[in-house]
N, C-alpha and C positions, 0 to 999 in steps of 0.2 A: 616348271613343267609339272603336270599334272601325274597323279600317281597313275590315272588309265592310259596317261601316254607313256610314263615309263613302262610301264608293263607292255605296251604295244611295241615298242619298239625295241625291247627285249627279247621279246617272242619272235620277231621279224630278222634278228642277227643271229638267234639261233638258229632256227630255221633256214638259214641264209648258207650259216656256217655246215649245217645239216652234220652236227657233233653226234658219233654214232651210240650216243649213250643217251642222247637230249630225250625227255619223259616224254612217253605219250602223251598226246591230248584227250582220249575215250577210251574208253577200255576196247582193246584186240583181243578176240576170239582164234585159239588156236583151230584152223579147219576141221570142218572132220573130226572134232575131238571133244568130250567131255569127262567131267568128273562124277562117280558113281559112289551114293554110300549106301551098303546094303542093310539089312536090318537082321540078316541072318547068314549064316556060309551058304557057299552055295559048292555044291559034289562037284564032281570032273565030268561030271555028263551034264551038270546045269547050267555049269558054265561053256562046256563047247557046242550045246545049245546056244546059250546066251550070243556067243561069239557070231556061229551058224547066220541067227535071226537078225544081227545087227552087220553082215558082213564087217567083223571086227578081223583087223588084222594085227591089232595091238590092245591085249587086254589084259595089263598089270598091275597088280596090289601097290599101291605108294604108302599104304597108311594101317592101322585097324581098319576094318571093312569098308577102306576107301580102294577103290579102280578108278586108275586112266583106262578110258576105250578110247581108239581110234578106229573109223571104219572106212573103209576103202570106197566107196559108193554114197553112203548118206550124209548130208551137212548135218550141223549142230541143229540146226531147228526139228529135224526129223529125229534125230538122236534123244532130242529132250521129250519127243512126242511118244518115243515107241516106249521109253525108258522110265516115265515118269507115272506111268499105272499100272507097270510089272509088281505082282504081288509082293516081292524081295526088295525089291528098291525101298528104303526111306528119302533118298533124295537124290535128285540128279542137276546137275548146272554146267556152264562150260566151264573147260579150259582156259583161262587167259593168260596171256603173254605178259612177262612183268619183266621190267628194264631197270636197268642202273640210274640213279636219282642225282647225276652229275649234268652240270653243263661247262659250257666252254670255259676255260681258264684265262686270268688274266696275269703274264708274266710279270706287272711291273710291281705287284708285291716282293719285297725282295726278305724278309725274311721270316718269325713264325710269332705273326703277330695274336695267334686266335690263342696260345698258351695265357699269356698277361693279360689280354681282355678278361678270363676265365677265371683268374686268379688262381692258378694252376700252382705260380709259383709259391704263392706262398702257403698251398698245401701241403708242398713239399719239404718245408721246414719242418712238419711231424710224421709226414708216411709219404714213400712214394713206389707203393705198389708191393702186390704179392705174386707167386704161382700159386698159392691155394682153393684161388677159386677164377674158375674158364670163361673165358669169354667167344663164344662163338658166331663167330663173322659169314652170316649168309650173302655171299658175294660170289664174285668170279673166281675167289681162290685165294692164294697165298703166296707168294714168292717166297717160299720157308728156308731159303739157303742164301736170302740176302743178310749182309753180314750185320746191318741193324736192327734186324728180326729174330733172327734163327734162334739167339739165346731165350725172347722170349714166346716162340708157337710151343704151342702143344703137342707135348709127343705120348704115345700110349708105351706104357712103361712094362708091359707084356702086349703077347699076341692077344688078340678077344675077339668076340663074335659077337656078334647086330645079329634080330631078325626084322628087317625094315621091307615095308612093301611083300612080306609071306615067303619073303628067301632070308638065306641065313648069309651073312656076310661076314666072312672072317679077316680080319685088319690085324697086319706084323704087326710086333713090338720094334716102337721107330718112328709107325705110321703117324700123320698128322689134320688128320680127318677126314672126310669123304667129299667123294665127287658125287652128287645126285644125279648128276645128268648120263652119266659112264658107269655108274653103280660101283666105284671101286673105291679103293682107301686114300688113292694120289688127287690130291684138290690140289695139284700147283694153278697157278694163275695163267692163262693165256692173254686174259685179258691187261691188266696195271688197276681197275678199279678196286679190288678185296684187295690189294697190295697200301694202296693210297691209305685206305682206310685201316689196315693192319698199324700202320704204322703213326696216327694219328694218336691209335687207342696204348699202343704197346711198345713206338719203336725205341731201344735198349737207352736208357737215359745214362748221363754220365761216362760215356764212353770215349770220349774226345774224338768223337765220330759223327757226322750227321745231326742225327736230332734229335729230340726226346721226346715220346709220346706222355699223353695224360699216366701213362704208369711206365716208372724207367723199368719195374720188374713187375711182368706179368706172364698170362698163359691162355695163347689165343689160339682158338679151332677151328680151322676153316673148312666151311661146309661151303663147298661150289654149286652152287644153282641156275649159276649165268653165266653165258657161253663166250668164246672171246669176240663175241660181238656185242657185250653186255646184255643177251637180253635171255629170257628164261621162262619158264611157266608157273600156274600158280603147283600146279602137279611135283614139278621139280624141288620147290618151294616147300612144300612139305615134307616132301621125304628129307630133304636137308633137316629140318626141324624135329622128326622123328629121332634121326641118327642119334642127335643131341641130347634126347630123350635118353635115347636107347643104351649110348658111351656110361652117359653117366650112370645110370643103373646098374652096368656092365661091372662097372669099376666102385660101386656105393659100398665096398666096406671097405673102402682104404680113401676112399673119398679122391683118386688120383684123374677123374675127369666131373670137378664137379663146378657144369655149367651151370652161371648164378645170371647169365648177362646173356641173351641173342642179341648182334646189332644187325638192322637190316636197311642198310643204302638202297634201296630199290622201291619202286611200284610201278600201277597198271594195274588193271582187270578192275571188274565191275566187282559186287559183294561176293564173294565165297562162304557159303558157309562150313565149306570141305576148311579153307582156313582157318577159318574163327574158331571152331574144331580144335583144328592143333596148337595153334595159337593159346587155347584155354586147358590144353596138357600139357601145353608148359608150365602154363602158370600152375598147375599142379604139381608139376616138378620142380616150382620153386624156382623158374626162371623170369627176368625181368626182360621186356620185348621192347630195345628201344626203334623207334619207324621213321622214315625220312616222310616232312609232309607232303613232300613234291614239289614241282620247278616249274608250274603251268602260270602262275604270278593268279589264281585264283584262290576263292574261297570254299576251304573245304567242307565250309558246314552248308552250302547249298552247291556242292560239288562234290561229292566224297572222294578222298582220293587214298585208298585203300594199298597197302595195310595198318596207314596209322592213322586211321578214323575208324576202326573195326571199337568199340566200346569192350571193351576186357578188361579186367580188373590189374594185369600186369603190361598193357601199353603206355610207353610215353611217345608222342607223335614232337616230332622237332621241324622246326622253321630255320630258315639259315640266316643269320645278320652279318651288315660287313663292319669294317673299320668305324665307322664312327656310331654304330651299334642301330643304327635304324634297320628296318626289314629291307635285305637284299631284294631286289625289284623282279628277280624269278621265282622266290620262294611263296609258295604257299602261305595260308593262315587262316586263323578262324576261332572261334571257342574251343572247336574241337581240338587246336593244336595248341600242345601244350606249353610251350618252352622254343624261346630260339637260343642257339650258340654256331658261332664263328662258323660262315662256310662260305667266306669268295677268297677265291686268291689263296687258299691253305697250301702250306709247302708238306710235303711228306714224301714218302719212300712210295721208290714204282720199281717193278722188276727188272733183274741185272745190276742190283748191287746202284739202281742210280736214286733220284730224287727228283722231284718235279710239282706243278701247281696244278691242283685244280677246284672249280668252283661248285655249289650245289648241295642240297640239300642233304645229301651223301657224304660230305664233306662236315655238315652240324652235327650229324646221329654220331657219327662216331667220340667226337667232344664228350657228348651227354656219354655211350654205350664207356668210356673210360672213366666218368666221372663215378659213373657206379661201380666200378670194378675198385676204385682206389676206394670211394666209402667202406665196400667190402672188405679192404686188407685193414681197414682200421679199427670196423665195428661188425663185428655179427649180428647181421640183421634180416629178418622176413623179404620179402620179396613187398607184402604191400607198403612196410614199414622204408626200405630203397627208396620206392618209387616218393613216398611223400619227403622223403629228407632232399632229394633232392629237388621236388616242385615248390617246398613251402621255404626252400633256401635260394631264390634267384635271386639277382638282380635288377628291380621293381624300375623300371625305364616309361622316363611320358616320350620315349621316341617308339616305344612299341605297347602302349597302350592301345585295346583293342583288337590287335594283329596276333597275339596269343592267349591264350589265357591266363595265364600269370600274370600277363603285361611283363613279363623279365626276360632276360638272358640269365644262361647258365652260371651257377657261380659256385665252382668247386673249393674254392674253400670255408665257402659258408656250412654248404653238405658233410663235408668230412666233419668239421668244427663241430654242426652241429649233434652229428651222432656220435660224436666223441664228449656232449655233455653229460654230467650228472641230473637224473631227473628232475624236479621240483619233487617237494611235496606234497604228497596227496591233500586237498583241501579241506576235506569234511571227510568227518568219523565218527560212523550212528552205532550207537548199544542202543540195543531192547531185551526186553526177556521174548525168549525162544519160547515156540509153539510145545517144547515137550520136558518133562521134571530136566533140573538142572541144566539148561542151556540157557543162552546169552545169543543173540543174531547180531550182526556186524556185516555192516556195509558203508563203504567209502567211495569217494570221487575218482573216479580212471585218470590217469596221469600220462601224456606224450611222453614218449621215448621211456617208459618202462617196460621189462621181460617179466619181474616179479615184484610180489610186496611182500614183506616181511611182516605179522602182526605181530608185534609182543604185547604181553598184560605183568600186570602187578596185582599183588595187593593193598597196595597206599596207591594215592594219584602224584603221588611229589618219587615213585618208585623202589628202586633198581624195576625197571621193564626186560621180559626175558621172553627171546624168539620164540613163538611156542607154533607158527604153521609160518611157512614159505612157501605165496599161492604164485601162478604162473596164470596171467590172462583172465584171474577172478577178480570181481570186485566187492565178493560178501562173502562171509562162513560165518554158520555155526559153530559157536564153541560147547561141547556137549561133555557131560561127564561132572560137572561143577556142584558146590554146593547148595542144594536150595536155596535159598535168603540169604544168602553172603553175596554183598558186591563186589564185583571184581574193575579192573579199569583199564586201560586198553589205548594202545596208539601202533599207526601204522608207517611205515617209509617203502618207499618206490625205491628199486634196483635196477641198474643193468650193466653194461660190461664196463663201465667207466668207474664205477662206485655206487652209492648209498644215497637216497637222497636227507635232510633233515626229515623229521619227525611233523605227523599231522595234529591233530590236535587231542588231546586224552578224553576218552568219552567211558560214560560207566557206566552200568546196570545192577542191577540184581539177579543172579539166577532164581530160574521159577523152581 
């Protein structure tokens, strides 16, 4: 069978099945509604103005100088016309509807084959998982009182306060994240989809219970955005990712919500730029965004399928693969996506303490959204430095060449393995005489997986070498203060949390 007929006939069962989670095929305009980003505040008489002219009967802050409007009388097309040469506006777009990235399940997987594929387990022979750094699950929520979960969600360890959307929301100590769409602190699940995927990423390992997600000990935040009909907006969407922003800030000198990981099972909507937006204050806050590619069995790079084809320096966009590791025949692909991992037929936790399968590309992001959570409890690392341990550590497969970009599946214990190495050596080691009396310049080769390098000098080249600067993220200094026409000699080594690496090569000068 051909791959345009498996895809056709895939698309045809689901549809059939009409699963209320199955992805859109175009992007849905929520009616009557768009997204507004001002360019400056705007008073209480500008806005009920604002409101006045656009018969807005809903007109709320989601973000920094983002508004949802909704108007009682106008469609989106007039919305974007009255909207889009107001002197305050910098930018106006719709609303779009964004749904859970699962399709139908297939029962006859019988048990949790996507761990082994992944090499999960034998990650876990040196780390398996921390609470010190959060993973926040934009989904339909959490079943946070099932009993394979509860030890590891997120709880705020005092009461605190959000101002999300230009209100102040204040969340019990207890609470375990928020609800976007209800504005409150209770993100239980109605749905079973942010359950599914809870428990993929986190559910309690070791417990002679159930199952054990990619981290038997973690700490997961559910930020609810999708309704229990899985489906939600891009408005909602942000404010969820706000919150995230906002927790951990809240909590930044005890570090006790510090979200390193968003995972987002969902799409829909056409480009946001109100997204992309928040999307890249994550990544200033040092969050990694992993994105389901989607279930349309299309290509994303001449189909965007948004939000994991949005170009952000902290997106990894995930493909789903099954059992024999080729591309599941719903999922998505493209250049643009980066990575597959296991998503048909996954077994996990669904709300009421029970367990169940399901398939979809919703089911891969959470793989990947735990594999960085566990690189995390192992190695302290950047957010851009994450994303490549884990892209330049897959799985290199000719069953998925071309279908991702890596051509790989996920492979967790290469990622962990590999940010838990010692760096190399720096390669090259230049002295010259410096531009001013008694200096020396030094410059060396950048090295993977280094935080700092270490220079030491001597005065013989055969040594004792003795640390005399420890740079962070340099790859030259001046050595200043030296004596005139004396040579001095010089070698460098790469550091970071694993050890030291050897020695580059000794280079010498003369101070001028």
């Amino acid at each position: 069978m051909t791959r345009s007929s498996v895809i056709l006939t895939t698309l045809v069962i689901a549809s059939l099945l009409a699963h209320p989670f199955a992805a859109a095929r175009r992007p849905t305009r929520l009616p009557q509604e768009v997204i507004v980003k001002l360019k400056r505040p705007l008073g209480a008489d500008e806005l009920a103005l604002l409101a006045h002219n656009l018969d807005a009967d809903r007109l709320d802050q989601i973000a920094d100088s983002l508004h949802r409007v909704h108007s009682r009388s106008l469609d989106v097309l007039a919305l974007l016309e009255l909207l889009r040469f107001h002197d305050a506006v910098d930018y106006v777009e719709p609303n779009y509807r964004v749904t859970a990235a699962v399709t139908p399940s297939d029962p006859s997987f019988a048990n949790l084959w996507g761990m082994p594929a992944v090499h999960a387990p034998a990650a876990w022979d040196s780390v398996s998982g921390s609470r010190a750094n959060v993973v926040g699950i934009v989904d339909t929520g959490i079943d946070y009182t099932h009993p394979d979960l509860k030890a590891n969600v997120w709880s705020a360890p005092t009461a605190f306060s959000v101002t999300v959307g230009g209100a102040t929301i204040r969340c019990a100590a207890g609470t375990h994240g928020f609800n976007a769409i209800a504005r409150t602190c209770d993100p239980a699940d109605d749905a079973g989809h942010g359950t599914h995927v809870a428990g993929t990423i986190g559910a309690v390992g070791n417990n002679a219970a159930g199952i054990a997600g990619v981290n038997w000990s973690a700490s997961v935040m559910a930020l609810k955005a999708l309704d229990a009909t899985g489906t939600g907006s891009v408005a909602d969407a942000i404010t969820a990712i706000e919150f995230a922003i906002q927790a951990k800030r809240a909590f930044a000198s005890t570090a006790a919500a510090n979200v390193r990981v968003l995972s987002n099972s969902w799409t829909g909507g056409g480009f946001s730029q109100a997204l992309l937006d928040e999307i890249n204050r994550a990544a200033s806050s040092d969050m990694l965004f992993v994105a389901a590619a989607g279930n349309d069995g299309t290509n994303n790079d001449s189909a965007p399928t948004y939000p994991a084809t949005y170009r952000a320096p902290n997106v990894i966009s995930v493909a789903a693969s099954d059992r024999t590791d080729h591309l599941a025949a719903f999922s998505n692909y493209g250049s643009s996506v980066d990575l597959a991992a296991p998503g048909v037929g996954i077994y996990s936790t669904e709300p009421g303490g029970t367990y169940g399968y399901m398939s979809g590309t919703s089911m891969a992001t959470p793989h990947v959204s735990g594999a960085a959570a566990l690189v995390l409890s192992k190695c302290a690392v950047s957010t851009t430095k994450l994303r490549s341990e884990i892209l330049s550590h897959v799985d290199v497969l000719g069953s998925l060449t071309n279908d991702v970009q890596t051509n790989g599946r996920l492979n967790v214990y290469a990622a962990v393995h590999a940010c838990n190495a010692v760096p190399p050596a720096p390669a090259i080691l230049h002295a010259s005489i410096g531009s001013g009396a008694g200096q020396i310049a030094l410059t060396w080769s950048a090295v993977a997986g280094a935080t700092t390098y270490k220079l030491k000098r001597s005065m013989r080249s055969t040594g004792p070498f003795s640390t005399i600067e420890r740079l962070s993220g340099k790859t030259s200094f001046t050595n200043a203060s030296l004596t005139s026409g004396k040579t001095y000699y010089y070698l460098v080594t790469a550091t970071n949390g694993s050890g030291e690496s050897a020695a580059s090569n000794v280079a010498s000068a003369a101070a001028r």
